[in-house]
N, C-alpha and C positions, 0 to 999 in steps of 0.2 A: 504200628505207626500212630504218635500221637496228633490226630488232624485238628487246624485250629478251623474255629466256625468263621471268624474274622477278626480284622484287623483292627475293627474299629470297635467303638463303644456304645454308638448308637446309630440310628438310621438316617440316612437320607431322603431328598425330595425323590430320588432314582436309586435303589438300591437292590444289590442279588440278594437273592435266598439267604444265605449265612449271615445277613444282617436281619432277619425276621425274624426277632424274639419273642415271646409273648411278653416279657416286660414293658415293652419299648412303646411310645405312640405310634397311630398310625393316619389321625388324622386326615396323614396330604403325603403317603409315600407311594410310590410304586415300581413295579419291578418288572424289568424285561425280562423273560425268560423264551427257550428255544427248544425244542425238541428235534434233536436231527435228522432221525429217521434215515438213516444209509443211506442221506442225500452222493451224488457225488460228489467229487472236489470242485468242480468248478462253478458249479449251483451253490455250495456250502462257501465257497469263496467270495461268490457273489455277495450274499448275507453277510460274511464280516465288514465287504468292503464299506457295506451302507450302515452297518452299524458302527464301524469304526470310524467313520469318517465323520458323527455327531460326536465323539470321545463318551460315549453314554455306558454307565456299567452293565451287565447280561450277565445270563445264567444260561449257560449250554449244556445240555442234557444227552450224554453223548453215549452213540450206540455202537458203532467201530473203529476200529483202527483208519488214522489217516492222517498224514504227514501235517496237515492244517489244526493238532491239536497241540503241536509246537506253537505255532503263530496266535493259538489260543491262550494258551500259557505266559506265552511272553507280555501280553495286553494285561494291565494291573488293574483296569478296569474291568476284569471278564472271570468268570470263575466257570468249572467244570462240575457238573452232575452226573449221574448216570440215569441210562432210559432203559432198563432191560426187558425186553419181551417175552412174556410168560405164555403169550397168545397158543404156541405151540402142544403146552404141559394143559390147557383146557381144552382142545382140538382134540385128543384122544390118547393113548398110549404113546412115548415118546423113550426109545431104550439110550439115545445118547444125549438126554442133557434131563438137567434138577433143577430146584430150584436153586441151593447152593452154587451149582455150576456155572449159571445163566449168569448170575452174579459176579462169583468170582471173576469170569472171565472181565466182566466191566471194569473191574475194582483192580485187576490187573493191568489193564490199560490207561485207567483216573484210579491211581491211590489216593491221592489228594483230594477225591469225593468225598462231600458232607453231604451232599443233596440228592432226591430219586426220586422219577416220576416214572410209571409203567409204561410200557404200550399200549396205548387202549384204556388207561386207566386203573387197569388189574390191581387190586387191592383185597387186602382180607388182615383178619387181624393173626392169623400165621405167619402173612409176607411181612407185618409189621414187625414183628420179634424177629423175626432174620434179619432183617433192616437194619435193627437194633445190636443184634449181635453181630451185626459186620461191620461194624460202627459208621453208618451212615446215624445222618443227626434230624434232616428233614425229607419228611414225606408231603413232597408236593401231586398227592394222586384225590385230590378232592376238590371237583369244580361246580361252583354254585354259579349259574348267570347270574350275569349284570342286572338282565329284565326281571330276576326274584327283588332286586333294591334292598336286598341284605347286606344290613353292613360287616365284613369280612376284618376278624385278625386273626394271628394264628392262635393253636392252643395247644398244650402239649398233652401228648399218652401216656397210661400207665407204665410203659417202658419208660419215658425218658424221650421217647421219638417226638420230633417239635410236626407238628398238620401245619403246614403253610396251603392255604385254599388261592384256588385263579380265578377270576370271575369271567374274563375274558378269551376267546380260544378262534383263531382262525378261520378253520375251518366248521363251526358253530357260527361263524359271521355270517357262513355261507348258504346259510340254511334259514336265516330268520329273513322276511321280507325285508327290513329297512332297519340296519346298525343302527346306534347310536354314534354319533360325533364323539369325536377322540376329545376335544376341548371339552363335552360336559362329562364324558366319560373319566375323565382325571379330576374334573371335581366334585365327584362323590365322594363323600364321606368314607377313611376307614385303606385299608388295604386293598391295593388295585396291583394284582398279578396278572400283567397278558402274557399268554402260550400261541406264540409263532413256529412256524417248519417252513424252511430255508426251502424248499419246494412250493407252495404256497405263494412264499414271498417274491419268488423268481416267476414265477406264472399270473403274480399280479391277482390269485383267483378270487372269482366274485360269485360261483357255483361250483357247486361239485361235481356237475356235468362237464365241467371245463377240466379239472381235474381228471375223472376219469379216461377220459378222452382222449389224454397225452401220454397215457401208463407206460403206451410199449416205447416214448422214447425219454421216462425219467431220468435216466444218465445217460442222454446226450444232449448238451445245452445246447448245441448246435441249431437242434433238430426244435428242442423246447420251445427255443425264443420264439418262433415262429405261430404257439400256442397262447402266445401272454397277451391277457386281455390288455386293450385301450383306453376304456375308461377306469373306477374307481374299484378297487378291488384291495387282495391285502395289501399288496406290496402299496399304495396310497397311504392305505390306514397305519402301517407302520411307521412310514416316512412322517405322517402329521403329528406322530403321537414324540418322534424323536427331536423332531422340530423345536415343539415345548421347552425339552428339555434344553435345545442350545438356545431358546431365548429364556429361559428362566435363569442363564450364566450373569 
């Protein structure tokens, strides 16, 4: 399958993965990106609804099968990654999956993937050349904080594989006493990739203690809502950061 990276020729103020070339400026771009993590459907639905409803492009990084990758598809502002989890193949002996397979099965479900970020980050220059030869084009599995104030573009590998870096990550929000605002946080200098999970975003969290806490009813929203903080948390930070984007129209 011959995959295009994109459609366009250069970047935008909001732009997916497959427009992050290292040719390109980066000045003043940034990029949603989503990691789904076997959300359910109706938490995973949630997240489209509020991303969809700013008309803002995304990068979804996707782990299994589920009817909501149609409705992902159809958005021409939205493109599909893969997130495959290796977590397993370093946990100990594993007789029914590879790394090949853990892949494949992805890339059977999003042919149309140019894009891969791990579970957990998993990266090595092994998984890179398999990357390479499954013709994925970027590896988004390298995150520098915000609070290092290094300015971020990508840069490409000895294969050919393009490193798109995130500086920003949800659940890292969750862990530093006091974020930065999304308004000075977009105007740093350079490539500004945030990593949201549709789980996260639906729990509003603002700790990992909060997270935890709700595990045993992850897929049931029902049950969830009932866990989502009050005050400022992701789902906040996401909504402020997509805002921007509909007044910068």
């Amino acid at each position: 399958m011959n995959k295009q990276i994109s459609k366009h020729n250069n970047v935008t103020r909001w732009s997916t993965i497959s427009r992050c070339l290292p040719q390109f400026h980066f000045e003043d771009v940034s990029s949603l990106t989503f990691d789904i993590d076997w959300a359910c459907d109706e938490i995973l639905a949630d997240c489209i609804n509020l991303v969809e409803s700013y008309n803002i492009p995304a990068t979804w990084f996707v782990t299994h099968d589920t009817p909501l990758l149609s409705r992902l598809r159809d958005n021409n502002n939205f493109e599909l990654g893969i997130h495959p989890n290796f977590n397993n193949l370093l946990n100990g002996p594993c007789n029914t999956q590879s790394i090949d397979k853990i892949i494949d099965d992805l890339l059977n479900l999003v042919p149309e993937a140019v894009s891969v970020r791990s579970h957990s980050m998993v990266q090595s220059s092994r998984l890179q050349d398999v990357f390479s030869k499954k013709g994925l084009i970027f590896d988004c599995n390298h995150f520098i904080p915000e609070q290092s104030k290094i300015v971020l573009k990508p840069w490409s590998l000895w294969n050919g594989l393009i490193k798109v870096p995130h500086f920003w990550e949800d659940d890292v929000f969750c862990l530093y006493p006091k974020g930065t605002e999304p308004d000075l946080l977009l105007s740093r200098e350079g490539l500004k990739v945030f990593d949201f999970h549709p789980i996260h975003v639906f729990l509003n969290t603002e700790s990992i203690e909060r997270y935890e806490n709700s595990r045993n009813v992850h897929h049931d929203a029902s049950q969830l809502i009932d866990y989502r903080f009050p005050g400022h948390g992701v789902r906040n930070q996401l909504l402020n950061l997509i805002k921007t984007h509909d007044n910068d129209k």
